[in-house]
N, C-alpha and C positions, 0 to 999 in steps of 0.2 A: 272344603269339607265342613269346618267350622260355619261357613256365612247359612249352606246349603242346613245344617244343624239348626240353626238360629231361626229360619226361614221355617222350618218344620213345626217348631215349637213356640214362638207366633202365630203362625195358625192355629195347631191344637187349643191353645189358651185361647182365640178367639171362640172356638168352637166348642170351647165347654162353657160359655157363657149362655147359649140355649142347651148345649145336650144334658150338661154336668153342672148346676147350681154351683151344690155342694162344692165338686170339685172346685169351680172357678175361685169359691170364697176361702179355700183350705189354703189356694196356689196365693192368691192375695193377702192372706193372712201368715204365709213367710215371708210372703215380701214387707208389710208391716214388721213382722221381726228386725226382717236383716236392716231397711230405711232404718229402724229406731238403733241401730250398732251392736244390733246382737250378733256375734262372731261365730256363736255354739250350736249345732243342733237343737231345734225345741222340741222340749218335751211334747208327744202327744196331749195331753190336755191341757196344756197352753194354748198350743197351735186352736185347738177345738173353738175352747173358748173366744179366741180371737175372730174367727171363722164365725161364728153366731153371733158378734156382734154385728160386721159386716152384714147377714144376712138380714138382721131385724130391718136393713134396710129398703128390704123388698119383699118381707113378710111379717104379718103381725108378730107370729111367735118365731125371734129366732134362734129355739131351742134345737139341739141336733140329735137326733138320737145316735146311739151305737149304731146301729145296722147301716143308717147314712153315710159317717163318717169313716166307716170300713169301706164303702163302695166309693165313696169319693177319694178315697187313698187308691184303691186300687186304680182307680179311672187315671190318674194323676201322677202317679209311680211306675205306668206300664209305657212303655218306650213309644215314642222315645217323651223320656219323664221329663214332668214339671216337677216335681220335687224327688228327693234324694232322701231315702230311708239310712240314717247310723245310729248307733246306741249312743246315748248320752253317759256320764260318767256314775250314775246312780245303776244304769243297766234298764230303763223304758227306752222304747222308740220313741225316737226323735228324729224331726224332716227339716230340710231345711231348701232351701229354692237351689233349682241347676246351674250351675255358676255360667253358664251359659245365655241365661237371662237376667244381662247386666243391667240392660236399661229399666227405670224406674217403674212400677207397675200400678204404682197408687192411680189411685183414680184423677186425669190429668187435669180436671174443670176443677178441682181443688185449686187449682193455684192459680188458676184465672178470677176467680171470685174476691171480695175485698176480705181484709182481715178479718172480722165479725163473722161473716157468713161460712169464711173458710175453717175456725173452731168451732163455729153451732154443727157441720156436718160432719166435723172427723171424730173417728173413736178415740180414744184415749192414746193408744199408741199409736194411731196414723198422727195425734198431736206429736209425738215426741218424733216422728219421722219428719212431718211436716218443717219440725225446728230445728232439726238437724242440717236440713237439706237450704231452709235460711241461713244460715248458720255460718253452714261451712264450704256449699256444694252451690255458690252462687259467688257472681262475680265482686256483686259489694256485699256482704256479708249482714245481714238485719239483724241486730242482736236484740233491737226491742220485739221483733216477733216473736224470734225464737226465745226469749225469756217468756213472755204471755204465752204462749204454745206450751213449754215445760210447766209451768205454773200452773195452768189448767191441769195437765195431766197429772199434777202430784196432788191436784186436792181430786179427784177424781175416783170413781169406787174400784178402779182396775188396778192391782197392786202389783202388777205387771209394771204399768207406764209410771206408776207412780215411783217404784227403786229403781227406772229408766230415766225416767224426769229429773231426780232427785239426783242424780249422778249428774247429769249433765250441768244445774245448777250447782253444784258443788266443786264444780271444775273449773267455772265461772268466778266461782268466789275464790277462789284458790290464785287464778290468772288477775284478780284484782287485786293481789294482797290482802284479802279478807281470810286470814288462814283460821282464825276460833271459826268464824261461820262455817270456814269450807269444812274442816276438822267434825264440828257437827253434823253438818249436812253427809258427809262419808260415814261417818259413826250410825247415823240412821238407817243407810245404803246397807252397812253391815250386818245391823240387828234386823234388816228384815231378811236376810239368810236366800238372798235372790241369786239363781242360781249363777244368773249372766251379771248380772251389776255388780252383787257383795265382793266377787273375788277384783273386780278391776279395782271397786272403791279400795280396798287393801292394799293393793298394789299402788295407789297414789297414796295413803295416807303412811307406807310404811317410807314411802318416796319425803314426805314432809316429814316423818320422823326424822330421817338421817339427816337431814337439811337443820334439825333441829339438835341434832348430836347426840339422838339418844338411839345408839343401836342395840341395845335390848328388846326395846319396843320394835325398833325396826325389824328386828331377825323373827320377832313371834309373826307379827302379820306377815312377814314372806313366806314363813314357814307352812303358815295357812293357806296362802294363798297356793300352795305346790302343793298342799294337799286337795284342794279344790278340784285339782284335776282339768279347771278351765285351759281349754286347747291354746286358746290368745294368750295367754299371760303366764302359764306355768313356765316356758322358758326364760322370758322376761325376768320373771320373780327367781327363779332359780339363779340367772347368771347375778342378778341382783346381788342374793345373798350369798352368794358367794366372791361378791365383791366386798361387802360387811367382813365376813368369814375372814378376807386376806389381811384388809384395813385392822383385824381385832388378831392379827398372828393364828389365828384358826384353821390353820394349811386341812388339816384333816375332814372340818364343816367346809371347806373351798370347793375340796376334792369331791366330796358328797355332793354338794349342790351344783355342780357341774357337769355330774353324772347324769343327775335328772334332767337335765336342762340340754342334754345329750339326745336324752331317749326321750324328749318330746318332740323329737323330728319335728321341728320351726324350721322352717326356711331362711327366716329371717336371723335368729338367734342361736338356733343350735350348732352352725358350721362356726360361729362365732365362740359359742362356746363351748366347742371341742378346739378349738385350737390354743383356748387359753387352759383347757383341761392339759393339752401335751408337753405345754411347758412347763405346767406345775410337774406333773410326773417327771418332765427329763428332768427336773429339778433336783426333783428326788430320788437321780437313776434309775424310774422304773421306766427303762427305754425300751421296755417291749410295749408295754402299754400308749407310750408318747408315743412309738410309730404305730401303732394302731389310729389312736386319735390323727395323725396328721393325715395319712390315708384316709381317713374318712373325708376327711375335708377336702384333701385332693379329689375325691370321688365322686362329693359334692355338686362339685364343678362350679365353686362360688367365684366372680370373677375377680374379687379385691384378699378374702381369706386362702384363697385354694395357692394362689402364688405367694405368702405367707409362709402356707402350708409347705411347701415346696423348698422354697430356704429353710425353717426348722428342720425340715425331716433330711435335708441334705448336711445341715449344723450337727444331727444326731449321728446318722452313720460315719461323718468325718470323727466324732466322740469315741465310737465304737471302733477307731481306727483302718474303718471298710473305706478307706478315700476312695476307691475308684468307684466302686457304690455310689458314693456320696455326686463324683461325677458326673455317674451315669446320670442320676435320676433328676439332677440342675440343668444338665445338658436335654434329657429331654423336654424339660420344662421350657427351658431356652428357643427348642426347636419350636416351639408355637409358633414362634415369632409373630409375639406380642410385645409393639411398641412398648407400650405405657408402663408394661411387667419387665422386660429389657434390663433395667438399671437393677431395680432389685434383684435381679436371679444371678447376672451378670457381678454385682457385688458378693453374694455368697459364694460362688463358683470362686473366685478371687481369697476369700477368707478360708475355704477349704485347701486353697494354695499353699497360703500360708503356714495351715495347720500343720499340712505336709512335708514344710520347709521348701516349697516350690516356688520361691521367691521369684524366678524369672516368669513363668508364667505369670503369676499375679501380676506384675506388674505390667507385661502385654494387657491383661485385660482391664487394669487400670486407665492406661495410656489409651487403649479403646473407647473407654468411658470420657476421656477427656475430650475426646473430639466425637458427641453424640450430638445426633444431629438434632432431638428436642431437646436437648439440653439437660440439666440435673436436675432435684429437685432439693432445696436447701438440707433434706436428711442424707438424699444422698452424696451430696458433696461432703455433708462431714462424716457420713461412713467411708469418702472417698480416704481423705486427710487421715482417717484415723488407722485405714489397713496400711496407708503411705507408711504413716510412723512405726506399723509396727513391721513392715518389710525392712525400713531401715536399722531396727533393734534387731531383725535378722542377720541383717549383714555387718554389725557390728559400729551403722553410722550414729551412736548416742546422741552427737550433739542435735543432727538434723530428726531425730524422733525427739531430743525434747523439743525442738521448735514447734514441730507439726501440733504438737500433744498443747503445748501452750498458747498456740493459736487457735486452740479449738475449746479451750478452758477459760480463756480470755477475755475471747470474742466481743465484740459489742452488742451484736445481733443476740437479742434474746432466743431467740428461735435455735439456732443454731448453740446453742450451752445448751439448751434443752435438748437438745438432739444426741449432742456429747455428751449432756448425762445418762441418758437413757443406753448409750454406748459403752460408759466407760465402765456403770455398773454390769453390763453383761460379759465383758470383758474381764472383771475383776471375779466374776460367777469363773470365768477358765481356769484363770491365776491364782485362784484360792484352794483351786483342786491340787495344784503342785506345789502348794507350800508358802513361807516368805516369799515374798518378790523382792528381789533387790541386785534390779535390771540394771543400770546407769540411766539407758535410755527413759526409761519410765517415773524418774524423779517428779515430774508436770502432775502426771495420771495419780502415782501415790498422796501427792498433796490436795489435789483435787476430793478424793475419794477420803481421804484424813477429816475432811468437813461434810463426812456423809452422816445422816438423822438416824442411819443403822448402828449402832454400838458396836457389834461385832466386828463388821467392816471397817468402819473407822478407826477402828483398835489392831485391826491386819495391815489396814494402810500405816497406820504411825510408825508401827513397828519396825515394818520393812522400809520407811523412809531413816527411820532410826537405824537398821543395822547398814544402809548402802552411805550414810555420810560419816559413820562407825567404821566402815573400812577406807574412806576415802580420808581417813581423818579431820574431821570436820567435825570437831569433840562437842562444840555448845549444839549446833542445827541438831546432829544426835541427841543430848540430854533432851532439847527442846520436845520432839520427835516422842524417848522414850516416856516423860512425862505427859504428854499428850493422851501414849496410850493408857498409861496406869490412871490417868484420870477416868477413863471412859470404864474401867472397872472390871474388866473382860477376863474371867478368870483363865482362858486359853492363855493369856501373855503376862499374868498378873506374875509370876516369877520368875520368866527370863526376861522382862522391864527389868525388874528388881537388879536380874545377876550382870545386863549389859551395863547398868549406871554404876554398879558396881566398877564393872571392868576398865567405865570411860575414869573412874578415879585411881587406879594403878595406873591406865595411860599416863594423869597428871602429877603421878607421883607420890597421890595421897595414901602411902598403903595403909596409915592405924584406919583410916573412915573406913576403907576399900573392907580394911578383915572385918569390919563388924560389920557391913553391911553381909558379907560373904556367909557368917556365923548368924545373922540375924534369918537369913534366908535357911542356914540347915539346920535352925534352931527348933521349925517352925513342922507341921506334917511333912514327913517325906513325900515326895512326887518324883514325875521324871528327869525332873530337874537335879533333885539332888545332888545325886552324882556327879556332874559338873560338879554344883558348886560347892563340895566337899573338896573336889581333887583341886581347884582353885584356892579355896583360901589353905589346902596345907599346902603349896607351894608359896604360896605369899608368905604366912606364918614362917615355915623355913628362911624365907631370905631376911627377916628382922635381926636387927642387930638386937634391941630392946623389947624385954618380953619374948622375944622368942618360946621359952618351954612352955610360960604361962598359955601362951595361944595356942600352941601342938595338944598342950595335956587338955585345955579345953575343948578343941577340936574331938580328940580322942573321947572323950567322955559325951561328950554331946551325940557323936556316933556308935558308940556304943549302948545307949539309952535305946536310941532307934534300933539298934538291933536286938536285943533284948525283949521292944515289944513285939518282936515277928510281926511286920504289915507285910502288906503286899511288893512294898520297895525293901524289903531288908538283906537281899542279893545284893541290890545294889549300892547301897550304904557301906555294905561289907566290903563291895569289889572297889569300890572309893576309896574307901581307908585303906587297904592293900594297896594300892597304887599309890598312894602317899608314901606308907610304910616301905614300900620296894622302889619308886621312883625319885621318889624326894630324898627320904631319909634316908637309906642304903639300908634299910633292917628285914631283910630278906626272914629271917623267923616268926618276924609279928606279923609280913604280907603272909606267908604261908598259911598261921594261924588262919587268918582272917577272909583267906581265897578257899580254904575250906570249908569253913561257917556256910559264904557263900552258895558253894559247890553242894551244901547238904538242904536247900533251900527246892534246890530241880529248876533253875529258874533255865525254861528251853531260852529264850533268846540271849542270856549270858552266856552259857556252856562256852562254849570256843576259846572267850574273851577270857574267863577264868582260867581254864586249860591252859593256856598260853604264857599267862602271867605267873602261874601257878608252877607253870616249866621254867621259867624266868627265875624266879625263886629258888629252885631248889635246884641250878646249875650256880647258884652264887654262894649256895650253901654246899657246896662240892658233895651233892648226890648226882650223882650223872646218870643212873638207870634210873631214879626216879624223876627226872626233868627226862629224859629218853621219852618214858610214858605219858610223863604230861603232853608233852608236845606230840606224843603221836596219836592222843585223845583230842586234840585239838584237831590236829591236820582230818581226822576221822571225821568231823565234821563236816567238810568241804562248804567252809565257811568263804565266800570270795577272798575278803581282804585277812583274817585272819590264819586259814589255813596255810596259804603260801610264807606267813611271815613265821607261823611254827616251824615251818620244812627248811627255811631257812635258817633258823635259833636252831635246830636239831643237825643241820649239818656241819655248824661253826661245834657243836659239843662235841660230836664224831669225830672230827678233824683235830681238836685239842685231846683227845683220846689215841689219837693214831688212828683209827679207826678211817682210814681214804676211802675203801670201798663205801663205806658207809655213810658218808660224808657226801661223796660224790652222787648216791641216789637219793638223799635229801637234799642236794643245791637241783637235782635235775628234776625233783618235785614241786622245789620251788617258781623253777621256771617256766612250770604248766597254768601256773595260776596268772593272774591279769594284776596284782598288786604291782607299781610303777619301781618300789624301791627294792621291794625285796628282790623282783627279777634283776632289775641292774648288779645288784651285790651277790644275788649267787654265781651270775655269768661270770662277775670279776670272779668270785673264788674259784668256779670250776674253771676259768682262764691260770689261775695260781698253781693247780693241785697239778692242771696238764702242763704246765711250762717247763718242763725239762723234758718228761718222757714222751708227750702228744705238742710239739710245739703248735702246726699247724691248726691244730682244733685250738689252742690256747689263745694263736693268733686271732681266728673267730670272735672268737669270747669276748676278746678285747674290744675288738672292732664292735662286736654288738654292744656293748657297755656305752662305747663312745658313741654309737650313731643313736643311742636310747637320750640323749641330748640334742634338742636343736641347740646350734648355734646360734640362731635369730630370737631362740628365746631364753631370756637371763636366767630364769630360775631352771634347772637341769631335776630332774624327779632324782638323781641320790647324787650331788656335786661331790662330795669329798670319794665315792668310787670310780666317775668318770675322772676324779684328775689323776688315780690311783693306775687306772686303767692308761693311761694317756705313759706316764712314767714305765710303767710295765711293758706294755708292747715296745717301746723304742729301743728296753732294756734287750727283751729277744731278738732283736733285728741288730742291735749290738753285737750281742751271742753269737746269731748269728755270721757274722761278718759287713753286714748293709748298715756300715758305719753311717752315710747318706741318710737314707730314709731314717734311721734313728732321730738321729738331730734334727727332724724336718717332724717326728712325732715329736718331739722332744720340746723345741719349736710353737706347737700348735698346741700343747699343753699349757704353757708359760704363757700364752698372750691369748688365752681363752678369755671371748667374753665375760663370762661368769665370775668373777671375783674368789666363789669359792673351788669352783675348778683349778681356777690358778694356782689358788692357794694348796689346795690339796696337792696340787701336781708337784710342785715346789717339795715341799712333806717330804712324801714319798719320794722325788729323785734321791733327797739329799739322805732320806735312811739307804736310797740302793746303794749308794756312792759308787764309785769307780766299775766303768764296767767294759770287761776285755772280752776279746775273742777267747775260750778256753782250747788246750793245746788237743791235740787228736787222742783219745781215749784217757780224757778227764771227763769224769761226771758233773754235769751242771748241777748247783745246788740251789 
């Protein structure tokens, strides 16, 4: 269809060479355009102009009039067409040749004749065609021609060839290191406001800006040149400046000039940069918009961006927790079954695994990747190594993820660290959404990322390397760690640095440093912090042998300042010193005071916290209907972790009241909530309250308390009511008569893993003491 096309319109252009003058010189005078690298539509009176110089060559006058140049357009534009009618960016008609007529159309005995003869016959811009085609469009490239060819046409009366010329030698000078000449030679290109040259010259000169560090200069010329509207180079310039944009923290001019560089449908650049538009957005959660852009690009059907495309927007919906989505749309990317895309969608589909905690799977399609039969490509083996480490941090193997992690941090291979960094940062883009990091496995990655040029991040990584050798106790790596990050100045960590350095000097034992660090911090604005480190240094301050009241009364006044000013934190200033007051120091009236300060503040995310402690208070102060209310204002909340522990405090008060019924449906409210200890400790109580009149539920009870402990693991969620519970059941199987299974509970309490189980269980036998079968109509007490 194509060759039959080609065939058609060869002809016709022969045959307008006697029918259609005009025409022939209109169709040779785009082709003059395009040879000379004009990319745009030309204007009708360009085009004209060009067309009459041509003709002077076969007529004295080659003036054209209107009526001509209308009938040669028509002749030339009717099908099947030698040129192609679009509006140009000002809004004239503009033609430009059928891209169908690739091959050269200049006049061919031009380039047979010698150099001399061949610029005494060319116009102006068949010069700059002429030199282009030396240039660049020849096997040994003549640049003495083509320099003599541009030069003719810039001193030349056509100001056409001459911002066409003048570009070309300016790019010259540019590729020679002649940068002031080239600089000028563009500056010229510029000021003569050409519609096709001025915006390219821009676009190279904003190119030498940045090379020269000056991106203010650079971001004006790109910003013009995307106003230019030029078809060739507005996406260029747009992706351009918004690569300035990112380079300047400009997320917002990125996003802009992405957009435009979007909607100038380029073939070349716009699928390219919409899929760097999708990442800024998913960046910034706006993942409706990033799976638009990645769609796009998949739609594209670019064959390096589109699979890309395909892992982002598969990254996105695993984000949006749609894994099977995420599936779907890798798996069909996969089904192309395209080698060369293979590894990459294949590694995403793997990462989605992950995400999912589908560890066995990934690792099938790891083990798949190892035995490819084109083999890896150095990024993709360390995306291999890197989902390796973190399947392992899945499954609990720390040391072999930090191996993986430090072989890929390491490395020798430049290439490969580069690859790792570009990994480790997108990775830590995951980890930053869920908080601190402070994996075991990931020790490699946080130090790695610790020496990152982003402050932010470098200050997330110190931190979380600080608090994971903070609990491994590993007190100096931690200071080291936390001083890293207070150096990087990051006000996100600027005061729990402060409060952990603090804490690593009570580890050492240093408590007078520790309270003044502790005092130095709540001395300062209140923050979220606070509160911690109020209720910290008054437990500290309490345990001094020396100074003690001096540090309480200065604590106390220091807190009281901040309450007084009413800020935004003065709830919880308040709800800190009450927990001092009622936890530390046993002064159930000054936390009361101070839990009501609180309570008149409306702080919605205290309520619960206060209520509770508030109930705590005022069952120590023997009001029992007013801690009744507190706690049942609390439990009104259904607050997870604290409502169950009010239901619990409210049914120890009921039960000290006499109050069983009462008691009994706050332990059984207790036991609806998900908190670990409260539930263990009301089972035991409501195992207590039935052990005489409900043995067989009691039994339960017990048995639940106990099996709420593994044995495999030391730490038990409430050890001193499992050993309680352990003493207790053996007691009713005593009672009982199952003298036997007694002592074998009995037994298994005593030689409990846990140390404090034991110990409890021990306790408790020895308050049960002695325990018989009672006779037939005695009441068990």
């Amino acid at each position: 269809m194509r060759r039959e096309l080609r065939r058609r319109l060869k002809g016709r252009l022969e045959e307008a060479t006697t029918a259609h003058p005009v025409a022939h010189a209109l169709v040779l005078a785009a082709a003059d355009w395009r040879d000379a690298g004009c990319g745009m539509p030309v204007p009708l009176p360009r085009l004209r102009a060009q067309a009459a110089r041509r003709l002077e060559r076969v007529r004295p006058n080659g003036l054209l009039s209107g009526d001509e140049v209308e009938d040669g357009l028509a002749w030339a534009t009717s099908e099947p067409a030698l040129l192609v009618q679009e509006q140009t960016g000002d809004g004239l008609r503009g033609y430009r040749l059928s891209p169908e007529l690739w091959p050269r159309l200049t006049d061919q005995h031009l380039y047979e004749l010698p150099a001399e003869a061949v610029l005494a016959l060319a116009t102006p811009l068949e010069a700059v065609g002429v030199g282009v085609r030396a240039m660049f469009l020849q096997d040994a490239p003549d640049r003495e021609f083509a320099t003599r060819a541009w030069s003719d046409a810039v001193h030349s009366d056509d100001e056409d060839a001459t911002a066409l010329a003048l570009w070309y030698l300016a790019d010259l000078a540019r590729e020679d290191g002649q940068a002031s000449a080239a600089r000028d030679a563009f500056a010229q290109v510029i000021e003569s406001d050409h519609f096709d040259a001025a915006p390219r010259a821009m676009l190279v000169l904003a190119e030498m800006e940045l090379d020269g560090g000056d991106h203010a200069a650079a971001r004006t010329l790109l910003r013009d040149v995307v106003a230019s509207g030029h078809p060739c180079v507005v996406a260029q310039a747009a992706g351009l400046l918004a690569s300035v944009c990112l380079q300047d923290d400009d997320t917002a001019g990125a996003v802009e000039a992405l957009r435009l560089a979007v909607d100038a449908d380029d073939a070349l650049y716009s699928p390219y940069c919409a899929l760097l538009l999708g990442r800024l957005l998913m960046r910034d959660d706006d993942l409706d918009g990033a799976h638009r852009m990645f769609q796009q690009v998949i739609d594209s059907g670019h064959p390096v961006y589109g699979v890309e495309a395909f892992v982002d927007l598969g990254m996105l919906l695993a984000r949006r927790d749609d894994v099977e989505a995420a599936k779907r749309t890798l798996g069909q990317a996969i089904d192309h079954d395209d080698p060369l895309a293979a590894p990459e969608l294949l590694l995403a589909l793997a990462e989605v695994h992950v995400l999912a905690e589908e560890l066995g799977e990934a690792e099938e399609l790891l083990q798949r990747l190892r035995t490819y039969p084109l083999g890896l490509s150095p990024r993709n083996a360390a995306q291999m190594d890197f989902l390796s480490a973190r399947i392992a941090i899945g499954r609990g193997d720390h040391d072999e993820a930090n191996r993986l992690f430090a072989g890929l941090f390491d490395a020798e291979d430049a290439d490969r660290r580069a690859w790792a960094t570009e990994l480790a940062l997108a990775l830590a883009g995951h980890l930053r959404r869920a908080g601190v990091c402070t994996v075991p496995g990931s020790e490699p990655l946080l130090r790695f990322l610790m020496g990152s040029e982003v402050g932010e991040l470098a200050a997330w990584a110190a931190y979380g390397l600080g608090r994971l050798a903070h609990r491994q106790d590993r007190l100096d790596e931690a200071r080291d760690a936390y001083r890293r990050a207070a150096q990087l100045d990051e006000p996100t960590y600027g005061l729990s640095v402060s409060l952990r350095l603090a804490e690593i000097l009570v580890a050492e034992g240093k408590a007078g440093r520790a309270l003044e660090a502790y005092l130095a911090i709540a001395e300062a604005e209140p923050t979220k912090v606070t509160a911690e480190v109020v209720l910290a240094a008054g437990r500290l301050a309490a345990s001094l042998v020396v100074g003690r009241d001096q540090a309480l009364r200065r604590l106390r006044e220091m807190c009281w300042r901040h309450i007084r000013a009413w800020g935004p934190y003065t709830a919880h200033v308040a709800y800190a010193l009450g927990r001092v007051e009622l936890d530390v120091l046993g002064n159930p009236y000054g936390a009361a005071v101070l839990l009501d300060v609180a309570l008149g503040v409306d702080q919605q995310d205290l309520l619960p916290f206060l209520w509770h402690h508030l109930g705590l208070a005022y069952a120590q102060q023997h009001a029992p209907f007013s801690a009744s209310e507190a706690f049942q204002r609390a439990m009104d909340t259904e607050h997870p972790t604290v409502a169950p522990l009010a239901a619990l405090a409210l049914g120890c008060l009921a039960e000290r009241q006499h109050d069983l019924p009462a008691a009994s449906a706050a332990y059984r409210r207790a036991l609806a909530g998900e908190h670990p200890r409260a539930w263990a400790e009301a089972a035991y109580a409501l195992g207590r309250l039935m052990h005489c009149c409900q043995p067989d539920d009691a039994e339960a009870a017990y048995h639940a308390v106990i099996d709420s402990a593994d044995d495999d693991v030391p730490e038990a969620s409430a050890p001193a009511v499992v050993g309680a519970a352990f003493a207790h059941l053996g007691r009713l199987y005593a009672e009982q008569g199952n003298r036997t299974l007694a002592e074998r509970v009995w037994r298994r309490g005593r030689r409990h893993p846990n140390p404090e189980v034991a110990a409890s269980f021990v306790a408790e036998r020895k308050s049960i003491g002695p325990v018989r079968r009672p006779p037939k109509g005695e009441v068990r007490r």
